[in-house]
Backbone atoms as SQL, in Angstrom:
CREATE TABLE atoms (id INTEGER PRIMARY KEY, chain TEXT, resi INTEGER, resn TEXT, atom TEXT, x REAL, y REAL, z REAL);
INSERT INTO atoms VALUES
  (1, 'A', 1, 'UNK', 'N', 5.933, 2.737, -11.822),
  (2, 'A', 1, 'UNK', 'CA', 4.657, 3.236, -12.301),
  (3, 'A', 1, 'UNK', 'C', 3.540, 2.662, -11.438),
  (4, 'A', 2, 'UNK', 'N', 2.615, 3.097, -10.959),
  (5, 'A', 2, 'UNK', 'CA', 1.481, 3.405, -9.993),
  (6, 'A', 2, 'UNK', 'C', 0.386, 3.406, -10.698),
  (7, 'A', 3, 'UNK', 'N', -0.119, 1.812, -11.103),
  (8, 'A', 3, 'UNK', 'CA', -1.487, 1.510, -11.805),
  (9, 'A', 3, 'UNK', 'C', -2.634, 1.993, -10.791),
  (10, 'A', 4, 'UNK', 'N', -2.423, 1.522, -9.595),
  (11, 'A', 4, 'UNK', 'CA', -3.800, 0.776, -8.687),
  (12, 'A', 4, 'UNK', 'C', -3.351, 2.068, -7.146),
  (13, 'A', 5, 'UNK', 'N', -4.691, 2.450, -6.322),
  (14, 'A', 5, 'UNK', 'CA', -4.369, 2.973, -5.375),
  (15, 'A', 5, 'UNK', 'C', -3.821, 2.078, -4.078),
  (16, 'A', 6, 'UNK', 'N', -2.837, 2.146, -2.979),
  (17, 'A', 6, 'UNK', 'CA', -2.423, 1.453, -2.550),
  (18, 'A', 6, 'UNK', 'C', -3.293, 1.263, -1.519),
  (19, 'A', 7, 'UNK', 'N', -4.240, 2.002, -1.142),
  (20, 'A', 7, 'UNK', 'CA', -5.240, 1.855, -0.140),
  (21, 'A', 7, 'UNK', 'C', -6.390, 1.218, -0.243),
  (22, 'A', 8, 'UNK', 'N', -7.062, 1.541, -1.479),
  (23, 'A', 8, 'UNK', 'CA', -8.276, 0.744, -1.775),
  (24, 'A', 8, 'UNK', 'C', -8.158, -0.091, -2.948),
  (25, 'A', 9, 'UNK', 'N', -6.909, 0.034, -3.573),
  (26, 'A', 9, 'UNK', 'CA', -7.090, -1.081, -4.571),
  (27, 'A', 9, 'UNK', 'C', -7.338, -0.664, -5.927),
  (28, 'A', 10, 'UNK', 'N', -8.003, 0.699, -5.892),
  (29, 'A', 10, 'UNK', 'CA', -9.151, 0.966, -7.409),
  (30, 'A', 10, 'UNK', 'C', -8.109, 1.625, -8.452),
  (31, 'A', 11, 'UNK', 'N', -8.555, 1.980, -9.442),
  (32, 'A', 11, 'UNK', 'CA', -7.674, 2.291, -10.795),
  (33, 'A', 11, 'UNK', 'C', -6.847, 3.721, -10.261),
  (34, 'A', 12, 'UNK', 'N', -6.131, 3.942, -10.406),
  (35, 'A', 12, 'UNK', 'CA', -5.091, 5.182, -10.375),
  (36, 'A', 12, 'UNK', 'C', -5.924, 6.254, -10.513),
  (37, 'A', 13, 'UNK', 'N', -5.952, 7.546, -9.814),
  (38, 'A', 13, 'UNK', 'CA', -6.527, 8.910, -10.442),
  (39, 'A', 13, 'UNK', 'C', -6.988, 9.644, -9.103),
  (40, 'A', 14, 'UNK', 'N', -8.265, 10.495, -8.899),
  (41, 'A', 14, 'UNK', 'CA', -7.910, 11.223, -7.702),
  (42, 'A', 14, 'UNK', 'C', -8.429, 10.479, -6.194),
  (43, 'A', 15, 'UNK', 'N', -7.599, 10.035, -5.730),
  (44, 'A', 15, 'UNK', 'CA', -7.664, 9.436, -4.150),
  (45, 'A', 15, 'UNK', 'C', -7.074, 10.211, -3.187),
  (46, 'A', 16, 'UNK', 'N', -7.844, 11.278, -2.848),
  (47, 'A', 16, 'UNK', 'CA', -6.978, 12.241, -2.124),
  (48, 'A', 16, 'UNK', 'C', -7.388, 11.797, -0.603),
  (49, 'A', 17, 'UNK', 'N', -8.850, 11.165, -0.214),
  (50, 'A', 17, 'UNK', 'CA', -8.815, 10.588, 1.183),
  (51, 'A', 17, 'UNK', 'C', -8.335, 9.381, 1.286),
  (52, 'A', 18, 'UNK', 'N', -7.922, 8.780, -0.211),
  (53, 'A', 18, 'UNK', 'CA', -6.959, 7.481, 0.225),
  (54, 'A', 18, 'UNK', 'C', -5.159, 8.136, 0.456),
  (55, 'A', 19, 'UNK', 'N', -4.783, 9.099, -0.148),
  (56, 'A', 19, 'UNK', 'CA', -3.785, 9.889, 0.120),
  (57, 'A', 19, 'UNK', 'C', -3.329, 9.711, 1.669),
  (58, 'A', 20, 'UNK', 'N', -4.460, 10.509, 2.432),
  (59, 'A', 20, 'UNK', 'CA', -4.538, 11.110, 3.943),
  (60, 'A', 20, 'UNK', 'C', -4.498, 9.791, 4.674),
  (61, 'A', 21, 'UNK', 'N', -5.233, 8.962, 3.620),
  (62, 'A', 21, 'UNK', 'CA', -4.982, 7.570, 5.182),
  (63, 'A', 21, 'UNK', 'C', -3.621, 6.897, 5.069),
  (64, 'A', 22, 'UNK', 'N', -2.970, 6.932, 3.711),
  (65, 'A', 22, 'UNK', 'CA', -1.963, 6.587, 3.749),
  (66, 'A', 22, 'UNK', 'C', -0.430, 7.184, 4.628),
  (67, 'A', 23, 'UNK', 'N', -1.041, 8.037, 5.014),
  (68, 'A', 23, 'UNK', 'CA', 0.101, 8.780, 5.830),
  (69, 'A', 23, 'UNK', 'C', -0.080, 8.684, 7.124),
  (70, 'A', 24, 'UNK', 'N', -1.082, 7.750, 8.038),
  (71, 'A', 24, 'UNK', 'CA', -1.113, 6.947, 8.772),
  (72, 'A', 24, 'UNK', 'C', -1.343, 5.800, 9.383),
  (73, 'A', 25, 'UNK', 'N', -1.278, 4.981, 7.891),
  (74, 'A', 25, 'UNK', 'CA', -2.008, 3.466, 7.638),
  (75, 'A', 25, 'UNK', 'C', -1.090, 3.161, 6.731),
  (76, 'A', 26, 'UNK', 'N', -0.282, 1.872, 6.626),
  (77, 'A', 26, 'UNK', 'CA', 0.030, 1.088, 5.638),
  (78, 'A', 26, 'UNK', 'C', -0.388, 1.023, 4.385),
  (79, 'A', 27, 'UNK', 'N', 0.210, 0.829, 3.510),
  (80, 'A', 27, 'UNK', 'CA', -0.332, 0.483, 1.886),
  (81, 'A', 27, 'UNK', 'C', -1.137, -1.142, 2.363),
  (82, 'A', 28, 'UNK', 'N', -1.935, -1.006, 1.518),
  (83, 'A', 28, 'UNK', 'CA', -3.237, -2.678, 2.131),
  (84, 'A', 28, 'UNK', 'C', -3.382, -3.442, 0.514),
  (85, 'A', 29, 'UNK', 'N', -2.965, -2.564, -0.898),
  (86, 'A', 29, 'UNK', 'CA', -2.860, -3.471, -1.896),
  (87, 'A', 29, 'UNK', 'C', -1.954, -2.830, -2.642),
  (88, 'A', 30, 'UNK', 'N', -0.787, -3.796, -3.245),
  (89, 'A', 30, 'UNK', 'CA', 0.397, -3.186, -4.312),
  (90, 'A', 30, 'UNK', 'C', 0.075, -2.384, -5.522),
  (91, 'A', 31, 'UNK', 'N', 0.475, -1.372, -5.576),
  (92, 'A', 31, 'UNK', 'CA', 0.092, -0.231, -6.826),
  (93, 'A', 31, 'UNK', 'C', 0.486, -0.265, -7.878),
  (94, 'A', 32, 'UNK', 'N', 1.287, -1.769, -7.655),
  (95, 'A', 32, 'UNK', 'CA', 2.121, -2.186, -9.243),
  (96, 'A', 32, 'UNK', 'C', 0.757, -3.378, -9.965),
  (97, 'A', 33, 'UNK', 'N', 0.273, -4.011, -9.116),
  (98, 'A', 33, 'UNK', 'CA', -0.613, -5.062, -9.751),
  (99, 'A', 33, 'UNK', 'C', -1.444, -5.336, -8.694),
  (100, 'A', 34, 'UNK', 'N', -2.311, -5.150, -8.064),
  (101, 'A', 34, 'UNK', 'CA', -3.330, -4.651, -7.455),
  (102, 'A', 34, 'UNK', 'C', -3.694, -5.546, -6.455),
  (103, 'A', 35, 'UNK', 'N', -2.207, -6.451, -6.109),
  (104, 'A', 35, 'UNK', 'CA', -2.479, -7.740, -4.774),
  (105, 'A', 35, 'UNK', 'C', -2.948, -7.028, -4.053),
  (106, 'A', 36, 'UNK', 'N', -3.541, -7.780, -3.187),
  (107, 'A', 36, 'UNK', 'CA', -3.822, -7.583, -1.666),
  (108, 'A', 36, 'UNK', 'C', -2.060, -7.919, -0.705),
  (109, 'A', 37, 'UNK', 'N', -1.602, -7.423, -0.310),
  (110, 'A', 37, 'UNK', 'CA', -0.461, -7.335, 0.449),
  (111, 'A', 37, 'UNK', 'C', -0.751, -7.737, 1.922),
  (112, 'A', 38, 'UNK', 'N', 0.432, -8.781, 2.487),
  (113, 'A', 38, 'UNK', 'CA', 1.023, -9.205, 3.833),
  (114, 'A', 38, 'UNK', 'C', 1.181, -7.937, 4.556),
  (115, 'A', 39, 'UNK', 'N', 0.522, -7.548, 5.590),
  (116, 'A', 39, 'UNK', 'CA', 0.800, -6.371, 6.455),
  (117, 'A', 39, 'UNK', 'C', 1.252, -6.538, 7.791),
  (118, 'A', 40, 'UNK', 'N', 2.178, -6.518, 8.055),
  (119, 'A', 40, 'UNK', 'CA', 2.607, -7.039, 9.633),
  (120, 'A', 40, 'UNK', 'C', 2.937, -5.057, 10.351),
  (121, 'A', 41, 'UNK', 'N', 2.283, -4.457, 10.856),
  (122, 'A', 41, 'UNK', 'CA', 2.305, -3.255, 12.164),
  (123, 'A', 41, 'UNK', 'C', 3.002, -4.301, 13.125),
  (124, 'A', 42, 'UNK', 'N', 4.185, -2.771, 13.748),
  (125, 'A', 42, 'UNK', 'CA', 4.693, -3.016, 14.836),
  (126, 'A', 42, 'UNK', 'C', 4.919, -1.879, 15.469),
  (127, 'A', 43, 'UNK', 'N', 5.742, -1.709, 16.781),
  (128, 'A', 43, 'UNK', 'CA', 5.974, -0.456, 17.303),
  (129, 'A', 43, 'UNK', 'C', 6.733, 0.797, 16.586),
  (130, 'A', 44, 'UNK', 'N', 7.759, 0.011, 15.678),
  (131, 'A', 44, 'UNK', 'CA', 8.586, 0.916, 15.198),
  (132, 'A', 44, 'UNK', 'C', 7.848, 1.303, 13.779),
  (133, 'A', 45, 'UNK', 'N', 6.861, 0.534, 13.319),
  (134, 'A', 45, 'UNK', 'CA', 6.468, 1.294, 11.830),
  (135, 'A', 45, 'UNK', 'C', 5.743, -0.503, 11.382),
  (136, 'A', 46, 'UNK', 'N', 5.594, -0.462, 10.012),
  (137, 'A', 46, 'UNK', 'CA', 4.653, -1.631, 9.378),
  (138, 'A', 46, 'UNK', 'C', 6.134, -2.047, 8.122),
  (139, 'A', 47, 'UNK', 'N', 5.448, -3.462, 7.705),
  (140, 'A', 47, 'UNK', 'CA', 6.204, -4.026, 6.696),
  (141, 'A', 47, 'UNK', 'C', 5.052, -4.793, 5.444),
  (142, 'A', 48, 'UNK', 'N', 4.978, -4.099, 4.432),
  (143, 'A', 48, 'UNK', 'CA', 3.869, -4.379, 3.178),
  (144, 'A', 48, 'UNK', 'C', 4.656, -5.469, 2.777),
  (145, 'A', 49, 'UNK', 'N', 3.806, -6.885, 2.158),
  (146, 'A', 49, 'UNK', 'CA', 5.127, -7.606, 0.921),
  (147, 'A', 49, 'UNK', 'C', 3.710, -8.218, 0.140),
  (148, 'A', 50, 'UNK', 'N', 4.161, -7.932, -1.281),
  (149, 'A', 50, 'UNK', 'CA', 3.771, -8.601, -2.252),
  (150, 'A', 50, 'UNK', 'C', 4.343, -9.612, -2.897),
  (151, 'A', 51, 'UNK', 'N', 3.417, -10.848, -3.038),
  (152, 'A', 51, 'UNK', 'CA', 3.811, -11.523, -3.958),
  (153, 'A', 51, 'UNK', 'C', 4.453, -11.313, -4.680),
  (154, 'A', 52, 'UNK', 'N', 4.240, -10.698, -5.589),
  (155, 'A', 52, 'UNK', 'CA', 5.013, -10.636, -7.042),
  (156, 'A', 52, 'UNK', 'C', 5.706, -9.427, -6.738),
  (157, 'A', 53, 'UNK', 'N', 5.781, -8.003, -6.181),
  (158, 'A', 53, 'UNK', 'CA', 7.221, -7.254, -6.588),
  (159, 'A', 53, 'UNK', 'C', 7.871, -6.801, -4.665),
  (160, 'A', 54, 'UNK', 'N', 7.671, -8.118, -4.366),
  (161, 'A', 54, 'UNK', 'CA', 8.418, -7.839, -2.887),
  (162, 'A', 54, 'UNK', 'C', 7.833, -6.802, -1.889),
  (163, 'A', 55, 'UNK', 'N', 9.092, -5.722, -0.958),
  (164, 'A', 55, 'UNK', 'CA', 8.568, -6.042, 0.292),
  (165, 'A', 55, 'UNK', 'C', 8.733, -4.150, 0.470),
  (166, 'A', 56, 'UNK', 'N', 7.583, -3.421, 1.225),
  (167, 'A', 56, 'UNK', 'CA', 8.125, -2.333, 1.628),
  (168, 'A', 56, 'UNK', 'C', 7.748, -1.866, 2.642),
  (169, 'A', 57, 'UNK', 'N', 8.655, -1.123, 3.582),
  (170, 'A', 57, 'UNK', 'CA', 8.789, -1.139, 4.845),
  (171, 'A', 57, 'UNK', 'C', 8.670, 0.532, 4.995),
  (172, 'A', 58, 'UNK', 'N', 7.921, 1.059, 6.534),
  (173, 'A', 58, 'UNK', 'CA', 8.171, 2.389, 6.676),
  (174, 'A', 58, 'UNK', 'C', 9.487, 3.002, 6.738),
  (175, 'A', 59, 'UNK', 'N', 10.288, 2.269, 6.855),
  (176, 'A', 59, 'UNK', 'CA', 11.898, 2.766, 7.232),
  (177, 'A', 59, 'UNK', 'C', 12.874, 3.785, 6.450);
């Protein structure tokens, strides 16, 4: 379940230009509880990790 937008952080509902950046930008805060997330970009794609519910990768 998807409280928080993963791009800007803010309450769930319509983020349709946070949508568009997400499909060429990393998630920047967890949508489960609204951390700010570890972002490591590399050549092959990015790796998100939250504190509290772990780690997700473009792969």
């Amino acid at each position: 379940m998807e409280a928080f937008c993963a791009h800007c952080g803010e309450a769930a509902g319509d983020h349709a230009a946070c949508a568009a950046a997400l499909v060429m930008e990393p998630p920047r805060y967890c949508a489960r509880c609204r951390r700010r997330m570890v972002v490591q970009v590399t050549p092959a794609g990015w790796r998100a990790r939250c504190a509290e519910h772990g780690e997700l990768t473009s792969a």
